[in-house]
C-alpha positions as CSV (number, residue, x, y, z in Angstrom):
1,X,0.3,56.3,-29.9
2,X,-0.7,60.0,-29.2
3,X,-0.7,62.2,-26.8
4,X,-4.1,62.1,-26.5
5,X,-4.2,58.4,-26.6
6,X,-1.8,57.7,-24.1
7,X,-3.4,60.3,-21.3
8,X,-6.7,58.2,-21.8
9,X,-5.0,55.4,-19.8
10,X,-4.5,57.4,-17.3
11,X,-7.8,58.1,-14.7
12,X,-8.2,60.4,-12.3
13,X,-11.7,58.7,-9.8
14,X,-12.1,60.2,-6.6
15,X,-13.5,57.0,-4.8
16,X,-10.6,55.0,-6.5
17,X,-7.2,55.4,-4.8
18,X,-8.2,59.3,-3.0
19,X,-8.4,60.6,-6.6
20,X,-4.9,60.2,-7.6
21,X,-4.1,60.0,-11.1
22,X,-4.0,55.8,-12.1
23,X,-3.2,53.5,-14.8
24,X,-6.4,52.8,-16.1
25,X,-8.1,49.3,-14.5
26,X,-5.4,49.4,-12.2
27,X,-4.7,51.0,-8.5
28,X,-1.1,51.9,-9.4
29,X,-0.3,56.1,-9.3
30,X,1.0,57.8,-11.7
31,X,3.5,59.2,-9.3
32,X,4.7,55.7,-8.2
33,X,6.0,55.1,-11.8
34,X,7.6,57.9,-12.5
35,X,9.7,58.2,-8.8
36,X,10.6,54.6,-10.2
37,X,11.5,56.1,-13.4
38,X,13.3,58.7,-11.6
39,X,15.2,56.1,-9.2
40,X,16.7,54.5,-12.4
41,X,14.2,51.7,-12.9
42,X,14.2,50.8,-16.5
43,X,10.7,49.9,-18.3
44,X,11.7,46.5,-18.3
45,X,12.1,46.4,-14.8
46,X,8.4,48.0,-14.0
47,X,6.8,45.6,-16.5
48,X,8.3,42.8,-14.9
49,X,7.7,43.7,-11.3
50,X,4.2,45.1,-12.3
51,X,2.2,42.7,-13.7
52,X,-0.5,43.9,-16.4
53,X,1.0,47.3,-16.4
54,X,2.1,47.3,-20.3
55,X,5.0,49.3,-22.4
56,X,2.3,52.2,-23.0
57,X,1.2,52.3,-19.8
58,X,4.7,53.5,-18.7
59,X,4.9,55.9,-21.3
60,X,1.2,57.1,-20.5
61,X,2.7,58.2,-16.9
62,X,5.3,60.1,-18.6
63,X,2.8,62.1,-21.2
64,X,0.6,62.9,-17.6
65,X,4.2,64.4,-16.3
66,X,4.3,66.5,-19.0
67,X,1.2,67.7,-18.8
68,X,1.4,68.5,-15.6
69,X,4.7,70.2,-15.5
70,X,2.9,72.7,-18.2
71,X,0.5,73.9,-15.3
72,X,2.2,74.5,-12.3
73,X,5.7,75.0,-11.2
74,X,8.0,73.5,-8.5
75,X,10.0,75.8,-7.0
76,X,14.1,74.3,-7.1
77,X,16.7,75.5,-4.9
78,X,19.2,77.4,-6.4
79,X,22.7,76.4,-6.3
80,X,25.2,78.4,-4.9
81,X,28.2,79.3,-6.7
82,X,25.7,79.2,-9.5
């Protein structure tokens, strides 16, 4: 798929979930896949917990974190000793 193609499963409604970003036809945020992602979750593991969320779904979530990251920064601490 492209990029462009995968964002399109992503929507953004503001009477739908208070306008967070959504796998489309579903009430399931953008942000709760990726901290899954991010607490080691594997795709398999999401598909299987989340029923009718599908392979490109996941991967949709991703493509919407990059896009995101490309507009706004979050400030990290710095490490000391670094």
């Amino acid at each position: 798929m492209t990029r462009d193609e995968l964002l399109g499963r992503i929507t953004i409604n503001p009477d739908i979930c208070f306008g967070k970003p959504c796998i489309r036809g579903h009430r399931i945020w953008v942000s709760l896949i990726l901290d899954l992602l991010a607490s080691g979750w594997s795709h398999q593991q999401i598909l299987e917990n989340y029923p009718g969320v599908e392979e490109a779904d996941v991967l949709a979530c991703l493509a919407y974190a990059a896009e995101m990251t490309r507009e706004r920064y979050v400030e990290l601490p710095i490490p000391s000793g670094s």
